[in-house]
Structures are given as C-alpha cells and as structure tokens.
C-alpha positions in Angstrom: -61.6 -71.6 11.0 -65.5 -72.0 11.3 -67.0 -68.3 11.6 -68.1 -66.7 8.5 -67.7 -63.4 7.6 -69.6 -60.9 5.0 -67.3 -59.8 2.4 -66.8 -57.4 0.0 -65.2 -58.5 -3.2 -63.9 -55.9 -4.6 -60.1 -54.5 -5.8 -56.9 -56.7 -5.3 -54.8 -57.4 -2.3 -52.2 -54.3 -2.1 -48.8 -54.6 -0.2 -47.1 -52.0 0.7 -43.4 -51.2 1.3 -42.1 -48.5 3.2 -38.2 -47.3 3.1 -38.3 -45.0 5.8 -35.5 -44.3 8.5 -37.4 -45.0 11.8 -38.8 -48.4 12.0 -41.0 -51.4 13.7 -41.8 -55.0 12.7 -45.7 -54.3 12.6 -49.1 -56.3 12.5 -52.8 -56.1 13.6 -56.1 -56.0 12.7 -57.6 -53.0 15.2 -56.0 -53.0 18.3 -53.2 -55.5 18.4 -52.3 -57.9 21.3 -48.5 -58.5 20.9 -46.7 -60.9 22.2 -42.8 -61.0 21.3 -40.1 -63.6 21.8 -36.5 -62.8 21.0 -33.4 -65.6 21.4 -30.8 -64.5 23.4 -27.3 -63.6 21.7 -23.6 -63.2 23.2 -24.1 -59.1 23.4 -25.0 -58.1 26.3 -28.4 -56.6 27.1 -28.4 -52.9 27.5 -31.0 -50.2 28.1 -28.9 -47.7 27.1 -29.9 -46.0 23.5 -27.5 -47.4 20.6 -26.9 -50.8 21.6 -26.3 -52.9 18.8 -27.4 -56.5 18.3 -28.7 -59.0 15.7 -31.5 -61.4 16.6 -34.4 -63.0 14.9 -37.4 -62.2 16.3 -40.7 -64.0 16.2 -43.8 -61.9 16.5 -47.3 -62.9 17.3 -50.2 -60.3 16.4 -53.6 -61.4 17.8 -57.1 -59.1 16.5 -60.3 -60.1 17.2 -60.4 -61.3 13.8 -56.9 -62.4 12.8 -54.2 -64.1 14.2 -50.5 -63.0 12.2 -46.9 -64.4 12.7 -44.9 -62.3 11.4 -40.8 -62.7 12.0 -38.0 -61.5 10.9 -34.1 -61.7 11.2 -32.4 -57.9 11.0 -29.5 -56.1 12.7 -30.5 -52.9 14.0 -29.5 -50.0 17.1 -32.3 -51.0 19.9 -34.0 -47.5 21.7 -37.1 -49.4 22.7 -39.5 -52.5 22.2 -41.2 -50.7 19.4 -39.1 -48.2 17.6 -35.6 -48.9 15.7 -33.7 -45.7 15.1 -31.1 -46.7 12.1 -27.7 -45.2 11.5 -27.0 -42.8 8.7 -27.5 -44.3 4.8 -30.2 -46.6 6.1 -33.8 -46.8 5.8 -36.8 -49.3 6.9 -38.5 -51.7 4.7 -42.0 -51.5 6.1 -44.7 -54.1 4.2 -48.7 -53.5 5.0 -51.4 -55.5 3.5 -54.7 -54.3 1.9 -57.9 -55.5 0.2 -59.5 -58.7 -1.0 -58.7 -61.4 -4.0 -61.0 -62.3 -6.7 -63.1 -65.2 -5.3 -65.5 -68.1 -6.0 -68.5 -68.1 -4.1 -68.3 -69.9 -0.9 -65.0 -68.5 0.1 -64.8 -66.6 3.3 -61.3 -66.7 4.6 -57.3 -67.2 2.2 -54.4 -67.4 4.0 -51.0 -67.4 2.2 -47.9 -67.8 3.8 -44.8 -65.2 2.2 -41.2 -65.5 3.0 -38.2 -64.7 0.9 -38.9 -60.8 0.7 -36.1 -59.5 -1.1 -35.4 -55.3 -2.6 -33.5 -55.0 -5.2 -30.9 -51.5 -5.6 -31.8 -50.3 -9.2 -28.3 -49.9 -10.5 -27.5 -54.2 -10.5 -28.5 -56.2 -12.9 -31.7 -58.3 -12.1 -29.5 -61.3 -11.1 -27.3 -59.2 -9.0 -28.1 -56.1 -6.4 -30.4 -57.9 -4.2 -30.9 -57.5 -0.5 -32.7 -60.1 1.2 -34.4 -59.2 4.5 -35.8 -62.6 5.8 -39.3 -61.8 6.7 -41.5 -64.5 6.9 -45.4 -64.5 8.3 -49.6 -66.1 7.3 -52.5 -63.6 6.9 -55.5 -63.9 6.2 -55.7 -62.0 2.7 -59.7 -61.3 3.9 -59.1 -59.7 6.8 -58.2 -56.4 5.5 -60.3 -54.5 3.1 -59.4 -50.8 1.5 -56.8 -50.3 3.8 -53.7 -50.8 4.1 -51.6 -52.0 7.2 -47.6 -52.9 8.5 -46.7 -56.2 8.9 -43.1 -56.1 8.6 -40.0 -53.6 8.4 -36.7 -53.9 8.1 -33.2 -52.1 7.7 -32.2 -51.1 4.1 -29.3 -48.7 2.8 -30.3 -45.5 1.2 -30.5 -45.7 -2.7 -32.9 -46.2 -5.4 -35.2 -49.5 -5.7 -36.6 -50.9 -8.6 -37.8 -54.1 -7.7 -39.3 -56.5 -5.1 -39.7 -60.2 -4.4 -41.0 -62.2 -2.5 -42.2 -65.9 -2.0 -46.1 -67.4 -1.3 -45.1 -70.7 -0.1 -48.1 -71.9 1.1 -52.1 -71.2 1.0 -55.6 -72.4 3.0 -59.3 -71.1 1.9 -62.0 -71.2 4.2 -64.7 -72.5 2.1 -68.3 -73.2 3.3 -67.1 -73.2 6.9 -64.3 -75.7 6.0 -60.6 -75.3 5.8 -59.0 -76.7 2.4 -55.4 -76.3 0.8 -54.8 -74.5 -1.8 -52.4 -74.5 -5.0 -50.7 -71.8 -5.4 -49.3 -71.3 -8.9 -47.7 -67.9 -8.9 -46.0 -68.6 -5.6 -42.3 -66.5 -6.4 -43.4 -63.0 -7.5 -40.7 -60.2 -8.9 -42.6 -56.6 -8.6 -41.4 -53.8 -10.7 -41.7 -50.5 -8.9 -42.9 -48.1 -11.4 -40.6 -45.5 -11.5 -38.4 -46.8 -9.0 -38.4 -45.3 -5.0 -35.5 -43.4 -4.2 -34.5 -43.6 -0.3 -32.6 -40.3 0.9 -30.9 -39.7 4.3 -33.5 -39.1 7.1 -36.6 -38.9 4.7 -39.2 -41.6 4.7 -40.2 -42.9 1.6 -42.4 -45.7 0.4 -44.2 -47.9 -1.9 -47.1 -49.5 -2.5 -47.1 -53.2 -4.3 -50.7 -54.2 -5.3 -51.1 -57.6 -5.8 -54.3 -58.7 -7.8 -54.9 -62.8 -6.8 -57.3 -64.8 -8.0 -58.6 -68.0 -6.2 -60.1 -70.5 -8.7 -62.1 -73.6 -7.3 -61.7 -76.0 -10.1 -63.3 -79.0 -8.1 -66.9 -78.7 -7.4 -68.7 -77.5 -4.8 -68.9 -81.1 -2.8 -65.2 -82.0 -3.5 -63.4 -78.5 -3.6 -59.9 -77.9 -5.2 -58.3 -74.5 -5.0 -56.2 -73.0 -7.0 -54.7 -69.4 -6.8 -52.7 -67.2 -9.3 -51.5 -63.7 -8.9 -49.7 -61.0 -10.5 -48.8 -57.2 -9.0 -46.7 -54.0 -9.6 -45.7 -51.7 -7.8 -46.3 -47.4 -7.1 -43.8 -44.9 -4.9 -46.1 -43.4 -2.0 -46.5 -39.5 -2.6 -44.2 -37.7 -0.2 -46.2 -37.1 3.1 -48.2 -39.8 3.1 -45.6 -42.5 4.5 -44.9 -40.3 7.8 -46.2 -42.9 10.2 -46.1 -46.0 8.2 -43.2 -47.0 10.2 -45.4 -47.6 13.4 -46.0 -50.3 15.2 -49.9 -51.7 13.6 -49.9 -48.9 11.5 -53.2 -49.0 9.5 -54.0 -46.7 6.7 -57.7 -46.2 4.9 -56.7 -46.1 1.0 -60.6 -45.7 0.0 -60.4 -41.6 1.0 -56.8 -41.2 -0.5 -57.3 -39.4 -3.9 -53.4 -40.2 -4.9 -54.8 -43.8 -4.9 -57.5 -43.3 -6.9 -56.1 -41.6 -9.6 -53.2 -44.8 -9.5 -56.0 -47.5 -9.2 -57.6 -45.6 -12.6 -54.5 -44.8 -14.3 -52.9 -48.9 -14.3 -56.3 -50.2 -13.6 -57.0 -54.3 -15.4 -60.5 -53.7 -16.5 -61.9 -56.2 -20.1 -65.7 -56.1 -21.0 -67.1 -58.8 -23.0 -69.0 -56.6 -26.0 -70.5 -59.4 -27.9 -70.7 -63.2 -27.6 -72.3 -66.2 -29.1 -72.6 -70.0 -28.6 -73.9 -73.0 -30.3 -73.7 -76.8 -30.3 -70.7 -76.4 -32.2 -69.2 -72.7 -32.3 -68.2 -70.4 -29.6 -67.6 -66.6 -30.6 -66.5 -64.0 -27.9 -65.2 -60.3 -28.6 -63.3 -59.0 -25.6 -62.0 -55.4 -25.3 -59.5 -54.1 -22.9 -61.1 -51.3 -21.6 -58.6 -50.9 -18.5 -55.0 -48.8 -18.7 -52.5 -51.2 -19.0 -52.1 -54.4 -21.4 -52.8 -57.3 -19.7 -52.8 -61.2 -20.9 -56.0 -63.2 -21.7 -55.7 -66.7 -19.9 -59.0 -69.0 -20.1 -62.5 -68.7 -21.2 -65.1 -70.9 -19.2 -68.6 -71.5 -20.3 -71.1 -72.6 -17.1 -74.4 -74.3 -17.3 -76.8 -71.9 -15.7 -78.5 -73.8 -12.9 -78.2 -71.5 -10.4 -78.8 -68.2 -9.7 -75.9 -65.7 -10.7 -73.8 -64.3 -7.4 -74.2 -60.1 -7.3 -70.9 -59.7 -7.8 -69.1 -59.8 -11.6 -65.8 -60.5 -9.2 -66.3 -64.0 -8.9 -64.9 -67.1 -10.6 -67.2 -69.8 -11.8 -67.2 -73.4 -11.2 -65.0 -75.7 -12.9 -67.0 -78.5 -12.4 -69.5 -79.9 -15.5 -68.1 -76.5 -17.3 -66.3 -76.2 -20.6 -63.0 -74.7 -19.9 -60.9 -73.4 -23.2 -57.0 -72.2 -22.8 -56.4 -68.9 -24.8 -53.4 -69.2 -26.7 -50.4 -66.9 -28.2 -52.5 -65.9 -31.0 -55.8 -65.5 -29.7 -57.0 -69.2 -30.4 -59.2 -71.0 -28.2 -58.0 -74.9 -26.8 -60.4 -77.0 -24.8 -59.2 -78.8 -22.1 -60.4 -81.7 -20.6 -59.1 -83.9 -18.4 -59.8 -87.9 -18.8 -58.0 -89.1 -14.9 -61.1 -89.5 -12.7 -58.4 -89.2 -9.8 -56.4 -86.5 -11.4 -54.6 -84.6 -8.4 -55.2 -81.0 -7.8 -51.5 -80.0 -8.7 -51.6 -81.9 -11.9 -54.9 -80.3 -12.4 -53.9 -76.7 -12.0 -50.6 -77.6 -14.3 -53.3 -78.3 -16.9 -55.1 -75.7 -16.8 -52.7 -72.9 -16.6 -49.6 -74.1 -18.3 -51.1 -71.4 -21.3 -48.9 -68.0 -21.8 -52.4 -66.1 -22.5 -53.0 -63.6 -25.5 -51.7 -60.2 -24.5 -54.1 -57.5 -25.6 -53.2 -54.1 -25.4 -55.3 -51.0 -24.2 -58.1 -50.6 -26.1 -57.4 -53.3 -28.1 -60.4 -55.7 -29.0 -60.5 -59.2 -30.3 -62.9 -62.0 -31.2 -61.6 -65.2 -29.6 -63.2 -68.2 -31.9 -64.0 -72.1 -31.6 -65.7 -74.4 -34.0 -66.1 -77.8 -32.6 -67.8 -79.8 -30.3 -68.5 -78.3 -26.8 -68.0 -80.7 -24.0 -69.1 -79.9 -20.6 -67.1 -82.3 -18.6 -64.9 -80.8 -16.8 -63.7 -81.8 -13.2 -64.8 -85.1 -13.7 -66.4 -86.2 -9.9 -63.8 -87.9 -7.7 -66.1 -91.1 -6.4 -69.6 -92.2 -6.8 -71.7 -92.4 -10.0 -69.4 -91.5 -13.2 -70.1 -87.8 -14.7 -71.3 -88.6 -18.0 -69.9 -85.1 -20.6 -72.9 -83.4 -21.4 -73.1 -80.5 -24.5 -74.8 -77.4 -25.3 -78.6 -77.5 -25.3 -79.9 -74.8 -28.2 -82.4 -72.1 -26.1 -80.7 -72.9 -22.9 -78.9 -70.0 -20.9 -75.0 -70.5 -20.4 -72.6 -67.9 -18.5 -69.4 -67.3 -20.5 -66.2 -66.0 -18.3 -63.4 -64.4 -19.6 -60.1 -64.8 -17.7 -57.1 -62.1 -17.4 -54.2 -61.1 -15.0 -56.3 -59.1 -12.7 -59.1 -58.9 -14.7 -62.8 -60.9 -14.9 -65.3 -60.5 -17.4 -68.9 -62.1 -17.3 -71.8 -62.3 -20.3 -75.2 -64.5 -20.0 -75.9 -65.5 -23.5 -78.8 -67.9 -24.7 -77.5 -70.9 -27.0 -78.1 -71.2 -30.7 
C-alpha cells in the first residue's frame, strides 16, 4: 500500500458479534463489490428454499478503500446468495469491525489477520462449551472509524454466551508510505461478555467486543519495528438495535448511538499523569486512574524532545535513543536496555513486554519511582556509526509516557 490517508486517532477498534436468526457472511467499506467462490460438494444444487449443504466459502469484499477476505466454513439451509434462514434453536454469529488503534506517528494503514473465532455457551467450564465457527479474514484496522460493520456470520444454537475468542495471527503497518511486519504480542484473545448475551428463538441479539490495540514502533523512524498489543471486553447490544446487523455489508454509525456512549463512559480506560519529575538521577511520576474500570500499568518511556509534539495525546513515542522503564507487580520502575546491536524484533518485543504491569484500581493514584542513572539508549541503530547512550541534560525538556491496557498518558516536564 502507498496512498496515505488522514486519520483520526481516536477510541479503540470495536468488534462486534451478532447472534441473530437470519444471517449473511458480510464485508465492505461503502458499497461492496463481491465476488464469491464456493467448492462444489456431493449434494446436489437446488433452488428450491431449504436445501441443505455444508461448504466453505471464500469471500472477496472490494471498497474503494479496502480490500477484505473474509471466509468461512458453516452448515446452513440456502434461500438465496445473501440471506441464510436457520432452523429453530439457532442463531447467527455476525462480527463487524469499528474504529482506529492507538498509533505512532507515521502510521497510516494495520492490517491483522483473525482466525480461530470461537463462542463459548455460558454453562461449560472455560475449557469446555466451545463452539468454533472457522472464520478467517485481513482488514485493515484504519479503514473503519466510529462505525461499526459485518464481516462475518455464522450458525449458532440458541443459549446464553459468556465468552469469545479469537486468534490475530498475523499483522502489516503502513508506515511512511511503506509496508512493514508487525509483532503481534496479544495475538490469542478470550473476551468476556459482560453480562453474558442470551440468544432466544427467532429474536436477534447481539454483542459488541471492543478491542483497544496499541501499535508501538520500538525501532526508529529509519529502521522501523512494530510491535502491537491489545486487550478488549465485551457489551450485549440493546434490544432493537441488532435488527439489520445480519445484512449483507451492514454498516452501523456508533458516534450518534447514546447506548454507546453511556458504555464507552461507564468501562472507559482513561489515566492522567497529575505530577511528574526528572533529574540526572531520579524519576518521579504520580498517575491516577481517572477511567471506570481497573486497568494494569505496563511501561513508562521518557523521550528527548527534539521534535515537535504530534496533536494528538493518542500516540506512542519512539523507542529509539528513549529511556524505556518496565512497571512491575508493585509499582516499581525497571529500566530496560538492550546491549545486541542486531537484536531481532521478536526478541525485542519479548523484552519489553514480558512485565505483568501494576494494576491500579479506579481512582486509585500512585507515584511510580526510580533513583539511578537514566540511560537513553534504547533501540540501539541496526548499521552505521554506533549510538553512543546519552543521559538527562538538567534545563532540557523531556516527554514522559505512561503505558496501560487501553490507556496513554503524556506530561512535558523540564529536567532538574
């Protein structure tokens, strides 16, 4: 991909899942060009309404500005090229797509690449109880923003639902016009649907997952390395508002929905960095969770301010010549720094989040502390003249970042 397109950064990428009882297999961007290739199998074709077969189906959904193949293998009663009518105690797993990651600057397009989606019936045991339903599919996570949209559906039985999986097996960022791989490091995510979703006899129903990723570039901006992390849950759908969800390219505005609102604010992953400090040898942040839900505190990473700050308090900083600290169990602070000059990029992400984070509750506040020497030297350069580790200069302006599931905070501060 070469063409660059404006983005808003804003929100998380939201999935959603619909257990309705008329279905489709569904993708597009605005108005879809579909092209559909099914294998042949030993029943005989039939026109005639309640045919059954089982096939796996590959589907091609082209927009003018995202190509998505989406397939899927399913039993199901054919009525027409579009529309699946289920028997009695089934419903349709439905999955749409919505808003944009949390991004470094530069980055204009992420593609991941899902398979392994998976519900699971509420009464089994979280080993046991779950259905898999095969779909597999790339997007372009950028493509969508403040909507939501059907990229997949599939038979289900009626029932209650408390859980969802699925598998990112793959990822590519567009990055300054250029194509790169990424890491993914949260690739097999289990979903907890808060409250469950009950699916009834001829009755859609629905859920929404909402998947906050973050893309970290922890190269530099000449030799880029992408990593990307995520975590989600998962909301029912008010009744009413999954009607046509089933539909073929289905595409729903969340930013007028006040149901969504109210959800977005009620389990939203907000921090704020009150108060922070720096010297040559001392680091002092105090970060409060001013969101609805606890969440877990993963890195801190201080940036030499040579440039000018992006407008957005969305996006992750450089790795590169910053000073990158884990947060620990207990609220410490660890520097890493890697010594390889060659180190790959999987080994790097390994490093750098292998930590379990702090976990600080709502409203909590804490003052995350290090006394030592500051080293900016991480993302040592690749080839060419050796980095040399630089360290804090006293009067000079640094950005500190603080790091959470779902959650970025930023604070200039002016060395000691």
């Amino acid at each position: 991909m070469s063409t660059k397109r404006n983005v808003l950064i804003s929100g998380g990428l939201t999935l959603v899942i619909t257990l309705s009882l008329i279905a489709a297999i569904s993708m597009s961007g605005f108005m879809p060009q579909v092209t559909t290739t099914t294998p042949s199998t030993t029943t005989p074709s039939s026109t005639t309404s309640g045919s059954t077969t089982s096939t796996t189906a590959s589907t091609t959904y082209t927009t003018p500005q995202s190509t998505t193949t989406v397939s899927t293998t399913v039993t199901t009663v054919t009525t027409s090229p579009t529309t699946t009518t289920t028997p009695k105690g089934e419903g349709v797993l439905s999955i749409l797509l919505t808003d944009p990651p949390i991004l470094p600057e530069g980055v204009t397009s992420v593609y991941i690449t899902y398979s392994d989606l998976a519900v699971h019936v509420a009464e089994s045991n979280q080993t046991h109880g779950w259905v898999e339903v095969e779909g597999q599919g790339t997007v372009d996570l950028l493509s969508l923003v403040d909507v939501s949209q059907t990229i997949l559906s599939v038979n289900v039985e009626s029932g209650k639902y408390n859980l969802l999986r699925f598998n990112i097996t793959s990822a590519k960022v567009v990055y300054n016009r250029e194509e790169y791989p990424a890491v993914v490091r949260t690739g097999n995510l289990t979903v907890p649907i808060i409250g469950g979703i009950e699916v009834k006899d001829h009755e859609p129903s629905a859920t929404i997952i909402d998947i906050y990723p973050t893309v970290f570039n922890i190269g530099s901006k000449l030799e880029p390395e992408f990593v990307i992390s995520a975590v989600a849950r998962a909301y029912p759908v008010p009744e009413g508002e999954s009607g046509e969800i089933h539909h073929v390219g289905f595409k729903m505005s969340l930013g007028d929905k006040e149901w969504w609102r109210r959800l977005r604010e009620r389990f939203a992953s907000e921090i704020e960095i009150t108060s922070a400090s720096l010297s040559t040898n001392s680091l002092a942040i105090n970060v409060k969770n001013t969101g609805n839900v606890s969440l877990k505190l993963k890195l801190v990473i201080i940036s030499q301010l040579t440039t000018k700050i992006g407008n957005t308090t969305r996006e992750t900083p450089l790795f590169s010549e910053a000073a990158v600290f884990w947060v620990g169990e207990d609220g410490s602070l660890e520097p890493i720094v890697l010594v390889q000059n060659r180190t790959k990029t999987e080994n790097k992400a390994q490093t750098v989040f292998s930590g379990r984070g702090y976990n600080l509750t709502v409203g909590q506040q804490i003052k995350l502390m290090y006394n030592g020497e500051i080293v900016f030297g991480f993302g040592l350069p690749m080839g060419g003249t050796p980095f040399k580790p630089t360290n804090v200069i006293p009067g000079s302006r640094y950005l500190i970042t603080v790091i959470g599931d779902g959650a970025l905070a930023r604070k200039l501060v002016v060395a000691s």
